[in-house]
Structure formats: structure tokens, C-alpha cells
C-alpha positions, 0 to 999 in steps of 0.5 A, spaced: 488 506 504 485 501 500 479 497 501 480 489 502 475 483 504 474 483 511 469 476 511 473 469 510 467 467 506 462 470 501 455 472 505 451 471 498 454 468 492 452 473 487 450 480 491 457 480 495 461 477 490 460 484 486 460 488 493 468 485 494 470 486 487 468 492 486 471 495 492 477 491 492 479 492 485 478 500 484 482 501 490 488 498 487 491 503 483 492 506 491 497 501 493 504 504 494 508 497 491 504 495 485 507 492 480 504 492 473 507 487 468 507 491 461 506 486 456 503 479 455 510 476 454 511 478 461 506 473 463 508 466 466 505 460 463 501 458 468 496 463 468 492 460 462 491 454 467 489 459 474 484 464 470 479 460 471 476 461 463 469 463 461 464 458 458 463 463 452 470 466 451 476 462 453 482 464 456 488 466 450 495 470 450 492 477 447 497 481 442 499 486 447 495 492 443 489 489 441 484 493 444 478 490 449 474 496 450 474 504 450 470 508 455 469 515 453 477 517 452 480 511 455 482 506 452 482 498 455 487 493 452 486 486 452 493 485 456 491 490 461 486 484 463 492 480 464 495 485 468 490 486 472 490 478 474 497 479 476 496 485 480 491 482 484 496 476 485 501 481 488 497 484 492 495 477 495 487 477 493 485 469 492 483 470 483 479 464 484 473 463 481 475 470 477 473 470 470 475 475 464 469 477 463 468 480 470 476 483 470 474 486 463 468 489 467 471 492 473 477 495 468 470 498 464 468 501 470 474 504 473 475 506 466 467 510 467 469 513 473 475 516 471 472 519 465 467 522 469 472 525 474 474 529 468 468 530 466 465 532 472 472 537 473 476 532 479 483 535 478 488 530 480 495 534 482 500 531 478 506 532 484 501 528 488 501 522 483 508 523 481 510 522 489 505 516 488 510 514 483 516 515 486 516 511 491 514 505 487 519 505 483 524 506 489 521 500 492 522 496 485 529 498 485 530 496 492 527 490 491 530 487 485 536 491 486 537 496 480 534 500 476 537 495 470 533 490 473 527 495 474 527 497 466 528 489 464 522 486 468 517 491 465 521 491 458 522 499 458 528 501 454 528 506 461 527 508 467 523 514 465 519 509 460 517 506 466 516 511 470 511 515 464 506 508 464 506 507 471 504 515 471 499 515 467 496 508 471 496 511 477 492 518 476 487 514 472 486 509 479 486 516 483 481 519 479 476 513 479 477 513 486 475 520 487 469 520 483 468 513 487 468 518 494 463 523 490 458 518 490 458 516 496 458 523 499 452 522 504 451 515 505 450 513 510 447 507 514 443 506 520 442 502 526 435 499 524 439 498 517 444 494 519 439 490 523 435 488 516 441 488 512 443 482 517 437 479 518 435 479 511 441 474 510 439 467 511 442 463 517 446 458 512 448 463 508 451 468 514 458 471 513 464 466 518 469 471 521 476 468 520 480 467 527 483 474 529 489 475 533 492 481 537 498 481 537 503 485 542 512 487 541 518 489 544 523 491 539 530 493 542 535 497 536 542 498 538 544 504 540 547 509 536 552 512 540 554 519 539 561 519 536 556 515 530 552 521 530 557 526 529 560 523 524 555 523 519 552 531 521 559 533 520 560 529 514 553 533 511 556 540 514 561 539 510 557 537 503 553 543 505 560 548 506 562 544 499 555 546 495 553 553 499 560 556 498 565 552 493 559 551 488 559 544 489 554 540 485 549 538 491 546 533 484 553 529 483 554 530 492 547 525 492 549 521 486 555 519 489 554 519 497 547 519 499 545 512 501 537 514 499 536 507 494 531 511 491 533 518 489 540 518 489 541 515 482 536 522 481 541 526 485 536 526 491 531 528 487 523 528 489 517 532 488 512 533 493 506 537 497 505 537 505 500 531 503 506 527 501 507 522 505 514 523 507 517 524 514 514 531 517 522 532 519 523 532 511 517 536 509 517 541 514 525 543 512 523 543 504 516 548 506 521 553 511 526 554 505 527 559 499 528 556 492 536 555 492 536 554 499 540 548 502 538 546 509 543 545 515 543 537 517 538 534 521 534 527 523 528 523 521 527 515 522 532 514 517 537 517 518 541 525 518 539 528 511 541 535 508 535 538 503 536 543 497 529 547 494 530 546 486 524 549 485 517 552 488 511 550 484 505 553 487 503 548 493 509 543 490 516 543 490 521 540 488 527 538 492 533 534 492 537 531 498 542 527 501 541 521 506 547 519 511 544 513 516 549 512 521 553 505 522 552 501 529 557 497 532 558 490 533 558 492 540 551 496 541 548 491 538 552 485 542 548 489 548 541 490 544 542 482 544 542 481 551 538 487 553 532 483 550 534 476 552 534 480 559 528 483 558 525 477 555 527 472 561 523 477 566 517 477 563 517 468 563 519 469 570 514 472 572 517 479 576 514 484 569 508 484 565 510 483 557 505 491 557 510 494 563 516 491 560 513 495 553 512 500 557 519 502 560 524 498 555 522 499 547 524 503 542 518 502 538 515 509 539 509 507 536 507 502 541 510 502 547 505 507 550 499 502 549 503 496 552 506 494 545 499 493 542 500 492 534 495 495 530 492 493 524 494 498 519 488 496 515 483 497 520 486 501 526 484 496 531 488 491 535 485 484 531 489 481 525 485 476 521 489 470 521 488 468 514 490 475 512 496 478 516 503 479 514 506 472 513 512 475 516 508 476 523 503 470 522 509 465 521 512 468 528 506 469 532 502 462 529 504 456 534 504 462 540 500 460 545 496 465 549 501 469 554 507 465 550 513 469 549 517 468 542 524 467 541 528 473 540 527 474 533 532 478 529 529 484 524 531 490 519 529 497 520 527 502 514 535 503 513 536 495 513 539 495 520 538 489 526 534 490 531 531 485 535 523 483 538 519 478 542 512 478 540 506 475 545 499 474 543 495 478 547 487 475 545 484 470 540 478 470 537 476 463 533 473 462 526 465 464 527 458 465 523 457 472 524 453 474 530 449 481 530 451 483 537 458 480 538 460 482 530 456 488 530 461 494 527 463 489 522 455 487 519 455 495 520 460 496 515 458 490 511 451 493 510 454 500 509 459 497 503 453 494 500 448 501 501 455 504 497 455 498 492 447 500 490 449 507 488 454 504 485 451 501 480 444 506 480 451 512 478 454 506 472 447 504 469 445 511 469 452 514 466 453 507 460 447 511 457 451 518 456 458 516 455 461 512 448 462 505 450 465 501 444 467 493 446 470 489 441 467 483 438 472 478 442 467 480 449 461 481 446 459 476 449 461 476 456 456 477 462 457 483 464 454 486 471 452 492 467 449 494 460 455 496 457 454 492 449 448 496 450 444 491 448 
């Protein structure tokens, strides 16, 4: 889960700049739908204009292998830098004010914390990483279309190439972020802190929370009927006839019929660990099977799958499977329409409750027992701060007013297929400066995010002194938060 800035605006000018920015940066490498540019000529023109120039070192294209920093054994391109602005771009974090310097910085420090990773023996499981990197590239793929179009907007010559450098980007990223969490073992932060870590900050500089909605749905998907269901289980039934006993090739049986976008070019193959973040249908047949054996069908959210063990590896296997997702008919989803617009024409009327509507009619599993509340999957609270929530939600919800029903609004599924749903807003909370009292889990967790950014810095000063640090002649002039020309 990756760390971002719950203030709308800065509580002091310097010291929680650095705090944000530190944590924002390091847990970036974590996103499960990074995507990074592999090289200066990749980048749009416009940037030179956005990053903002440092007065001492002005902004130019790099050539993709001139090299900014090392650090111990890890080495920093200059265009590294350039990918790190486009990283934060896709990851919706505001750049401005952001100079080279100061990415240049953050980039050493990550580069400090993996190298004392290894040092301090941190092993990172390769499966684990290799899962990481899977489902990045398999939401590429499924974003842009291909695997062509994956392998030109990194300007690889394969997949694989592509696949190799994000690889590398994300276990450097996890070890960081594991010494990051070894240093911070322990800390902890006491009511009497947080009430001088708030009280210290003066009144004009205290941080404004952003306006907060809580946010309720009622999704209803078209039926699945059991002649679609049958269909596809007796299809997989007959692909595991055809590989267990006719010798069939489950990888050509994935390539050819699996509707997985990810994997089936692969022959369906995945490498994982009971970590992994899969469906736990999935994991639980890839952990009960012996090496070679194929399961018989069954279902996860996705769809029906069938699941071959290629190979035990200690914690790890390496599997490969066949997704079939059965196909609604024009019909359910007629009946889905008109079941939601009936639904959604008592809650107006009066005679049902929006929570009671949830409660007995969605299909949304994961609310309708709590009267279909959204929960904020960064924070796992119910608030979702205006200015940061998704744009498809935000859109939908903006102009509601409170108890206000929306339209039906027309969705897609994991699998791509319609569903529909109508939003409330349960509760609004307004822009407001900070009040002790009223916001004091936040301040907790600022003055908590500030204590680890003071171990932080303490761990940074002490390790630049024992590790090989060597910047190039082009930053040696940056104003960096550390020490790490040495001076």
C-alpha cells in the first residue's frame, strides 16, 4: 500500500515538504500500475517547461546513460530523474515546485536504503517480485491493447526486455521500502506528543483538510444463468480430458482459449506464493496440487478457471491456467436495468432506505452488509478526500446533494462485463484548518509521520558516512537535505 499526503496543504513550508516527499516517493516502486518510461526520448516536450528548474542547475535532456549518482552498488541515471517526474505524473501527485535536485535526492535515498537492505541481509523472494511484475505488465497490456504496443512505449526490443527492467525497478523499490520498515520498528507516538506536535505548529501555518465525502452504492449485475455457467465448466472439463488423458498441451489449450489478457499469450502462466495477491479460489488449487497435476474447474470473480502446477519451488509455484468468464445475455441484462431503476425509484419515493435497499438487493458483496458504505482503500475509513478521490467516482458523486440518489449509472466489471449502480452521498465534511479535538487521528498520524522522518534522517546522516557515494560534477552543486557530496 503506498503512503500518500493526506493534508491539502503543507503544515510548514520546509519540514513537512521533506516528511510528504519522503514518504510519498519511497513507496512508489509498491504501485501495482507503474509505469516507467525507459528513456529520455520517451519524454514529452512539455516537461522541460513543468519541472520547475533549480536556480543552480537548469533543466535539459540528459543522454539516457549518463550517470547522475552512485550509491554503494546501485547506480543513478540522469534519466532516471526524468522517469521518476513521469512516474509521479501517473500516479496523480501535483510536481509543482518539485526541482531536479530534490528528485535527484530522493532517488539517492532509496538507492541508500536498498544497498543497506543487502547489507543488512534483507532478502526480497523473487517469486514475489516476479508477481509484482506480472500484473504490471498485464494491466499495460490490457490498457494499451497489446503486447507490441507494451514493447514500443518502452522502446524494448521484447517483452521480456520489458519485463527484465521492471524486475530489477521493483526489487530495488521493495528493499528500500523493507529497511524503510526496520527503521521504523518501534516508533511509536504518544497522546502528550501529538498534543506538542500540534500545538507547536503555528495557528497561520496549521494543515486545512480537504472537504471529505462518504460515499454509499448499490450495484446490480445481470444474472449469469446456469445454462451460461454449464457451458463454460463443461468446456474446461473437456480441455482437462484433452491434456490429462490425450496428451494435449495445457500451454497451446491457454494460448488459444483462455480469455485471461494477461497470461494467455504466456500459456497462462504465473509464478506465485500464498502472499501473492491472487483470488484465494486460485491460490488454494495452485497449493493442494502436486507438481504436474491439473485441477478440475472452478470459480473466482473472474470467471471459471482450470489450474496446472508446472513446478514446486520451495514456497513458490509456477502454474499455468485457463480462464473461461461466461457470457450474459441480452436479456438478464434488460432485467438488471429495470431491477435497479425499481430499486432506485423506492429509495426516491420514500418506502426503503438507500442502507436497507443495499442491504437486501446488491450484489456488491463487499458493501451490502454495511448498507453499501465505500471504504477508502487508502485509509480504510469511510472519508474520501474530494480532491483526491478517483475521478470516475468524484464525477459521479460532485454535484449529488446529501441524500440525493444519482442516475443509473452503467459500469464494467473485472471481466469487462456491464453492471449497473446508483451512488449516494451518506455524509460531507467541509474544507477545514485543523482542529485538535475534531481531526485528532490525523494530527496523530502526522506528528507519527513526522517522528519516522526524524529516524529517517538521523539513519541517512549516520549511513552517507560508511557507504561509497560518488555524484557527478553536473549536481554537485544541488542543495541537498543530506550530506551526500560529502562536503
Amino acid at each position: 500500500m503506498q503512503l500518500k499526503q493526506r493534508i491539502l496543504k503543507p503544515i510548514t513550508k520546509n519540514n513537512l515538504f521533506i516528511l510528504f516527499l519522503s514518504f510519498t516517493f519511497s513507496f512508489l516502486g509498491n504501485a501495482q500500475e507503474v509505469l516507467v518510461i525507459d528513456e529520455t526520448s520517451n519524454l514529452n516536450p512539455e516537461i522541460a517547461t513543468n519541472i520547475k528548474t533549480d536556480t543552480i542547475l537548469k533543466l535539459k535532456r540528459y543522454k539516457v546513460d549518463g550517470i547522475a549518482g552512485v550509491v554503494g552498488e546501485y547506480i543513478v541515471l540522469e534519466s532516471d530523474i526524468d522517469k521518476t517526474y513521469l512516474e509521479l505524473k501517473q500516479q496523480s501527485f501535483s510536481t509543482e515546485g518539485i526541482t531536479r535536485c530534490e528528485l535527484f535526492g530522493k532517488l539517492l535515498e532509496d538507492k541508500l536504503l536498498a544497498h543497506h537492505a543487502v547489507q543488512d541481509s534483507i532478502v526480497v523472494a523473487d517469486s514475489e517480485i516476479q508477481g509484482r511484475t506480472d500484473q504490471q505488465v498485464d494491466y499495460m497490456i490490457s490498457q494499451l491493447g497489446s503486447e507490441e504496443k507494451v514493447t514500443n512505449f518502452y522502446r524494448k526490443n521484447s517483452l521480456e526486455e520489458v519485463r527484465k527492467e521492471l524486475f530489477e525497478i521493483n526489487k530495488t523499490a521493495r528493499l528500500a521500502s523493507m529497511m524503510q520498515e526496520k527503521i521504523f520498528e518501534g516508533i511509536e507516538i504518544t497522546p502528550e506528543e501529538t498534543r506538542q506536535f500540534f500545538y507547536a505548529i503555528p495557528e497561520e501555518d496549521r494543515p486545512i483538510f480537504g472537504a471529505e465525502l462518504e460515499v454509499a452504492q448499490i450495484v446490480i449485475e445481470p444474472e449469469i444463468t446456469e445454462a451460461a455457467r454449464k457451458q463454460v465448466i463443461n468446456k474446461l472439463k473437456e480441455f482437462r480430458r484433452d491434456i490429462v488423458e490425450n496428451g494435449v498441451s495445457f500451454t497451446s489449450r491457454a494460448v488459444m482459449n483462455s480469455q485471461d489478457p494477461g497470461s494467455a499469450s504466456r500459456g497462462g502462466l504465473y509464478t506465485i506464493n500464498k502472499k501473492s495477491s491472487f483470488a484465494k479460489e486460485f491460490k488454494d488449487n495452485a497449493f493442494s496440487l502436486q507438481e504436474g497435476e491439473v485441477s478440475e474447474p472452478f470459480e473466482t470473480e473472474f470467471g471459471f478457471h482450470i489450474l496446472k502446477v508446472e513446478k514446486v519451488m520451495g514456497q513458490d509455484r509456477e502454474v499455468r491456467h485457463i480462464l473461461l468468464i461466461p457470457e450474459v445475455t441480452e436479456e438478464t441484462i434488460e432485467a438488471a436495468r429495470k431491477k435497479i431503476d425499481n430499486i432506485r425509484n423506492k429509495i426516491v419515493a420514500g418506502e426503503i432506505t438507500f442502507a436497507e435497499a443495499a442491504r437486501l438487493d446488491s450484489d456488491e458483496k463487499e458493501t451490502k452488509n454495511n448498507g453499501g458504505q465505500l471504504i477508502n482503500p487508502e485509509t480504510f475509513d469511510t472519508r474520501f478526500e474530494l480532491t483526491k478521490m478517483d475521478p470516475v467516482l468524484s464525477a459521479q458523486v460532485y454535484n449529488l446533494a446529501d441524500g440525493e440518489v444519482s442516475r443509473v449509472i452503467v459500469d464494467d466489471d473485472r471481466t469487462g462485463r456491464k453492471r449497473f449502480k446508483i451512488l449516494t452521498v451518506t455524509n460531507r465534511h467541509e474544507e477545514h484548518v485543523a482542529d485538535y479535538v475534531k481531526d485528532y487521528e490525523k494530527i496523530k498520524d502526522l506528528a507519527l509521520m513526522q517522528k519516522r522522518i526524524s529516524a529517517i534522517e538521523k539513519w541517512q546522516k549516520a549511513k552517507i558516512k560508511e557507504t561509497y557515494i560518488s555524484i557527478s560534477k553536473e549536481f554537485s552543486d544541488c542543495e541537498f537535505t543530506n550530506n551526500w557530496t560529502q562536503k
